[in-house]
C-alpha positions in Angstrom: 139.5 69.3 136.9 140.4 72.2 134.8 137.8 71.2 131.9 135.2 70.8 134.7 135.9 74.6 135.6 136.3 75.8 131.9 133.0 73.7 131.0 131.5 75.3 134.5 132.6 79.0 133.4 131.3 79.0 129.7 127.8 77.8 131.5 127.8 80.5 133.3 128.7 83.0 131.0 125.8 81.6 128.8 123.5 82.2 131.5 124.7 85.4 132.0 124.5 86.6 128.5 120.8 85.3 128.5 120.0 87.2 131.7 121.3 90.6 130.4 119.1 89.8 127.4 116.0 89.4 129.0 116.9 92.5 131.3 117.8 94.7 128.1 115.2 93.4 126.3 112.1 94.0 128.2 113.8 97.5 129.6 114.7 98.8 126.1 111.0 97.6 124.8 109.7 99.9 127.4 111.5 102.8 126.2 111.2 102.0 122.8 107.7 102.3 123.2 108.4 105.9 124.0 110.5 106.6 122.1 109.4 105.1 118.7 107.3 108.0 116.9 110.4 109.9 117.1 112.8 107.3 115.8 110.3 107.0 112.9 109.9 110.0 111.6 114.0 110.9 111.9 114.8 108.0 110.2 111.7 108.9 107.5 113.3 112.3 106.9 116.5 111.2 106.3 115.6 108.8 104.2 113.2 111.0 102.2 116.4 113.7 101.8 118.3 110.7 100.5 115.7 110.0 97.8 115.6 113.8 96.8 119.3 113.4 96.2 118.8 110.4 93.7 115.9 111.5 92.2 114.8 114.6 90.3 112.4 115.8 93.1 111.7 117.9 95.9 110.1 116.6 99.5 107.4 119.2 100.0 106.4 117.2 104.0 106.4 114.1 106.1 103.5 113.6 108.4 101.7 110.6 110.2 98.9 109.0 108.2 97.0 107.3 111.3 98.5 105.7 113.8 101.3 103.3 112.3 101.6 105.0 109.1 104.2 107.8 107.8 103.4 109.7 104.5 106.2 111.8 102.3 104.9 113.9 99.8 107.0 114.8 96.6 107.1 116.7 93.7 109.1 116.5 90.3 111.0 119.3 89.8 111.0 118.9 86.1 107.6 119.4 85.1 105.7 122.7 85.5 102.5 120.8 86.9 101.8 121.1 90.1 101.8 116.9 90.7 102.3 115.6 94.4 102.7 112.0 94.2 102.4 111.0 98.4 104.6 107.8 99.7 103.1 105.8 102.5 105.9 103.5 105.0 104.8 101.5 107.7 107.9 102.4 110.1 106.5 99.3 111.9 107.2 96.9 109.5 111.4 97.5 109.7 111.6 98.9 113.4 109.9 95.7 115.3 113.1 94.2 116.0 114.7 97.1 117.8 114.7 95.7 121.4 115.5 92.5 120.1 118.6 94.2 118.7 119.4 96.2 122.1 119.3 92.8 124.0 121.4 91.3 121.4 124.0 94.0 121.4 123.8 94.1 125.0 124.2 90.3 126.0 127.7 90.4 124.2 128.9 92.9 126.3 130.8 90.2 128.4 132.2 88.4 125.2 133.7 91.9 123.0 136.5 94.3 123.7 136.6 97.8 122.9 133.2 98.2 123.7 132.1 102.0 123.0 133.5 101.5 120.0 131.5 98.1 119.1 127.9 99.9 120.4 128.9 103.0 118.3 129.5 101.4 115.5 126.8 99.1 115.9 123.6 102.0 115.8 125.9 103.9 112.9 124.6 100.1 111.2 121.4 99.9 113.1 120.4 103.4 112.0 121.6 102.8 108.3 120.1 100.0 107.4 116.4 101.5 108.7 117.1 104.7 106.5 118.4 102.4 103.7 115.2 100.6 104.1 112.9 103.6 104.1 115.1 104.8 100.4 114.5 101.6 99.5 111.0 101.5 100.1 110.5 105.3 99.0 112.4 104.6 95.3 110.2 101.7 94.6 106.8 103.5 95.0 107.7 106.8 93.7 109.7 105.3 90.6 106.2 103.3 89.8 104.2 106.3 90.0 106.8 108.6 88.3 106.0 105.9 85.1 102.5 105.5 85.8 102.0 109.1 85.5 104.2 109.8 82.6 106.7 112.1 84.2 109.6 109.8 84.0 109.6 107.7 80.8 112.0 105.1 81.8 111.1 101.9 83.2 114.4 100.6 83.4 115.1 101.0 87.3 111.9 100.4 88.4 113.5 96.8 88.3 116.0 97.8 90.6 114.0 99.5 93.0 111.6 96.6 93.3 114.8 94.4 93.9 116.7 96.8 96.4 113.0 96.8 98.1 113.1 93.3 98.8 116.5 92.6 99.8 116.1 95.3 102.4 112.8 94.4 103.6 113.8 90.7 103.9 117.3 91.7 105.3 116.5 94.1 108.2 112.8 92.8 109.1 114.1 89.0 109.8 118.1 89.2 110.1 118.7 92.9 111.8 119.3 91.8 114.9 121.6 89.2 114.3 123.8 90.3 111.6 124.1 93.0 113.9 124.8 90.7 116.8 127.1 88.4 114.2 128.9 92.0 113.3 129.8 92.9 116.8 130.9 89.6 118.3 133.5 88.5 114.8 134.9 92.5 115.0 135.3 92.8 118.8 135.5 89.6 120.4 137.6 89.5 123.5 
Protein backbone atom coordinates (compact mmCIF):
# COMPACT_ATOMS: atom_id res chain seq x y z
CA UNK A 1 0.00 0.00 0.00
CA UNK A 2 2.66 2.50 0.84
CA UNK A 3 4.54 1.89 -2.61
CA UNK A 4 1.12 2.41 -4.36
CA UNK A 5 1.00 5.91 -2.64
CA UNK A 6 4.79 6.73 -3.01
CA UNK A 7 4.48 5.49 -6.78
CA UNK A 8 0.97 7.62 -6.90
CA UNK A 9 2.78 10.92 -5.34
CA UNK A 10 6.01 10.91 -7.65
CA UNK A 11 3.13 10.73 -10.59
CA UNK A 12 1.87 13.52 -9.50
CA UNK A 13 4.62 15.58 -8.82
CA UNK A 14 5.75 14.80 -12.47
CA UNK A 15 2.61 16.10 -13.63
CA UNK A 16 2.91 18.93 -11.67
CA UNK A 17 6.35 19.85 -12.63
CA UNK A 18 5.16 19.59 -16.37
CA UNK A 19 2.16 21.82 -15.77
CA UNK A 20 4.24 24.63 -14.17
CA UNK A 21 6.39 24.23 -17.34
CA UNK A 22 4.00 24.68 -19.77
CA UNK A 23 2.45 27.66 -17.62
CA UNK A 24 6.07 29.34 -17.26
CA UNK A 25 6.95 28.62 -20.46
CA UNK A 26 4.34 30.07 -22.63
CA UNK A 27 3.89 33.18 -19.88
CA UNK A 28 7.65 33.97 -19.83
CA UNK A 29 7.74 33.59 -23.92
CA UNK A 30 5.22 36.36 -23.86
CA UNK A 31 7.33 38.55 -21.86
CA UNK A 32 10.31 37.66 -23.38
CA UNK A 33 9.05 38.89 -26.40
CA UNK A 34 8.94 42.26 -24.73
CA UNK A 35 11.48 42.23 -23.14
CA UNK A 36 14.18 40.89 -25.55
CA UNK A 37 15.77 44.07 -27.37
CA UNK A 38 16.62 45.15 -24.03
CA UNK A 39 18.16 41.97 -22.76
CA UNK A 40 20.27 42.05 -25.96
CA UNK A 41 21.79 44.96 -26.03
CA UNK A 42 22.70 44.87 -21.96
CA UNK A 43 24.14 41.70 -22.39
CA UNK A 44 25.98 43.12 -25.80
CA UNK A 45 27.52 45.99 -23.76
CA UNK A 46 28.81 44.12 -21.18
CA UNK A 47 30.17 41.87 -23.22
CA UNK A 48 31.73 44.45 -25.51
CA UNK A 49 33.33 46.21 -22.06
CA UNK A 50 34.72 42.76 -21.35
CA UNK A 51 36.44 42.56 -24.67
CA UNK A 52 37.94 46.19 -24.26
CA UNK A 53 39.46 44.85 -21.10
CA UNK A 54 41.27 41.93 -22.94
CA UNK A 55 42.09 43.54 -25.85
CA UNK A 56 43.99 46.68 -26.74
CA UNK A 57 40.85 48.62 -27.86
CA UNK A 58 38.26 51.10 -27.26
CA UNK A 59 34.30 50.44 -27.99
CA UNK A 60 33.45 53.62 -29.81
CA UNK A 61 29.11 52.28 -29.93
CA UNK A 62 26.68 49.38 -30.00
CA UNK A 63 23.58 49.81 -32.19
CA UNK A 64 20.98 47.51 -34.00
CA UNK A 65 21.97 46.48 -37.48
CA UNK A 66 18.24 45.55 -38.77
CA UNK A 67 16.01 43.74 -37.02
CA UNK A 68 17.85 40.61 -35.29
CA UNK A 69 21.30 42.02 -35.58
CA UNK A 70 23.62 44.00 -32.95
CA UNK A 71 26.82 45.78 -34.23
CA UNK A 72 29.93 47.01 -31.85
CA UNK A 73 32.28 49.15 -33.30
CA UNK A 74 35.96 49.25 -32.05
CA UNK A 75 39.01 50.84 -32.46
CA UNK A 76 42.78 49.93 -31.59
CA UNK A 77 44.15 52.13 -29.34
CA UNK A 78 47.64 51.50 -30.54
CA UNK A 79 47.70 52.75 -33.88
CA UNK A 80 47.25 56.50 -34.84
CA UNK A 81 44.86 55.54 -37.82
CA UNK A 82 41.61 56.16 -37.45
CA UNK A 83 40.44 52.14 -38.18
CA UNK A 84 36.92 51.05 -36.96
CA UNK A 85 36.69 47.49 -37.38
CA UNK A 86 32.53 46.83 -36.68
CA UNK A 87 31.44 43.32 -34.92
CA UNK A 88 28.07 41.96 -35.93
CA UNK A 89 26.09 39.21 -33.08
CA UNK A 90 22.93 37.71 -33.83
CA UNK A 91 21.60 38.03 -29.98
CA UNK A 92 19.13 35.46 -31.54
CA UNK A 93 21.28 32.81 -32.11
CA UNK A 94 22.29 32.38 -28.00
CA UNK A 95 18.99 33.89 -26.42
CA UNK A 96 16.31 31.43 -28.09
CA UNK A 97 16.32 29.19 -25.25
CA UNK A 98 15.43 31.74 -22.57
CA UNK A 99 11.77 30.67 -21.87
CA UNK A 100 12.82 27.21 -22.16
CA UNK A 101 15.11 28.03 -19.36
CA UNK A 102 12.45 29.98 -17.19
CA UNK A 103 10.14 26.87 -17.46
CA UNK A 104 12.91 24.66 -16.55
CA UNK A 105 13.97 26.63 -13.56
CA UNK A 106 10.52 27.09 -12.69
CA UNK A 107 9.15 23.40 -12.84
CA UNK A 108 11.85 22.50 -10.13
CA UNK A 109 10.46 24.75 -7.82
CA UNK A 110 8.63 21.78 -5.99
CA UNK A 111 11.76 19.54 -6.07
CA UNK A 112 14.79 22.33 -4.49
CA UNK A 113 15.16 23.97 -1.18
CA UNK A 114 16.50 27.36 -0.59
CA UNK A 115 14.83 28.60 -3.43
CA UNK A 116 15.74 32.48 -3.80
CA UNK A 117 18.95 31.51 -3.50
CA UNK A 118 18.73 28.63 -6.37
CA UNK A 119 16.84 31.28 -8.92
CA UNK A 120 19.51 33.89 -7.92
CA UNK A 121 22.16 32.04 -8.54
CA UNK A 122 20.67 30.49 -11.50
CA UNK A 123 20.32 34.10 -13.84
CA UNK A 124 23.90 35.16 -12.16
CA UNK A 125 24.76 31.66 -14.66
CA UNK A 126 22.03 32.48 -17.07
CA UNK A 127 23.28 36.04 -17.60
CA UNK A 128 27.03 34.90 -17.67
CA UNK A 129 27.10 32.44 -19.95
CA UNK A 130 25.08 34.97 -22.74
CA UNK A 131 27.83 37.65 -22.01
CA UNK A 132 30.55 34.97 -22.14
CA UNK A 133 29.08 34.02 -25.40
CA UNK A 134 28.85 37.45 -26.83
CA UNK A 135 33.15 37.84 -25.66
CA UNK A 136 33.37 34.84 -27.09
CA UNK A 137 31.86 35.68 -30.23
CA UNK A 138 33.30 39.36 -30.16
CA UNK A 139 37.25 37.96 -29.68
CA UNK A 140 36.89 35.67 -32.60
CA UNK A 141 35.86 38.33 -35.24
CA UNK A 142 37.80 41.17 -33.99
CA UNK A 143 41.05 39.00 -33.44
CA UNK A 144 40.62 37.91 -37.33
CA UNK A 145 40.36 41.30 -38.52
CA UNK A 146 42.99 42.74 -36.01
CA UNK A 147 45.43 40.15 -38.30
CA UNK A 148 43.78 40.63 -41.45
CA UNK A 149 44.48 44.20 -41.24
CA UNK A 150 47.87 44.19 -39.91
CA UNK A 151 47.33 45.86 -36.59
CA UNK A 152 48.02 42.89 -34.45
CA UNK A 153 50.80 40.66 -35.80
CA UNK A 154 50.12 37.62 -33.87
CA UNK A 155 48.06 34.87 -34.98
CA UNK A 156 48.59 32.81 -32.18
CA UNK A 157 45.13 33.30 -30.25
CA UNK A 158 43.11 33.55 -33.09
CA UNK A 159 43.17 29.67 -32.46
CA UNK A 160 41.81 30.15 -29.15
CA UNK A 161 39.17 32.51 -30.00
CA UNK A 162 37.87 30.30 -32.73
CA UNK A 163 37.79 27.41 -30.04
CA UNK A 164 36.23 29.45 -27.05
CA UNK A 165 33.67 30.46 -29.98
CA UNK A 166 32.54 27.17 -30.45
CA UNK A 167 32.46 25.67 -27.18
CA UNK A 168 30.18 28.54 -26.18
CA UNK A 169 28.07 28.62 -29.09
CA UNK A 170 27.56 24.85 -28.93
CA UNK A 171 27.28 25.03 -24.99
CA UNK A 172 24.64 27.75 -24.42
CA UNK A 173 22.61 27.46 -27.83
CA UNK A 174 21.77 23.50 -27.24
CA UNK A 175 22.51 22.70 -23.38
CA UNK A 176 21.56 26.25 -21.49
CA UNK A 177 18.63 25.22 -20.34
CA UNK A 178 19.49 22.15 -18.95
CA UNK A 179 22.75 22.45 -17.44
CA UNK A 180 21.03 25.18 -15.88
CA UNK A 181 18.11 22.94 -14.87
CA UNK A 182 20.92 19.96 -13.99
CA UNK A 183 22.72 23.01 -11.82
CA UNK A 184 19.76 23.89 -9.70
CA UNK A 185 18.20 20.46 -9.06
CA UNK A 186 22.09 18.59 -7.88
CA UNK A 187 22.85 22.13 -5.64
CA UNK A 188 19.37 22.49 -4.08
CA UNK A 189 17.42 19.51 -4.15
CA UNK A 190 15.03 19.13 -1.25
Amino acid sequence: MQEIKRRLRNKTAVLKALLIFVCFYLMSLALWLQIKDQYDYTVMYVGSELVTAFKDLNCEGISWKGKDTIQATFRPLRISAEILIDVSIHPSAYTFNTPTTIGIMAALFPFIRRRRRAYIEALIIFFSLHVLTVFSLEAAQLARELVARRVDETGGHISFNLFLRHIMGNLVTKSEPFLIGVYIYLRFKA
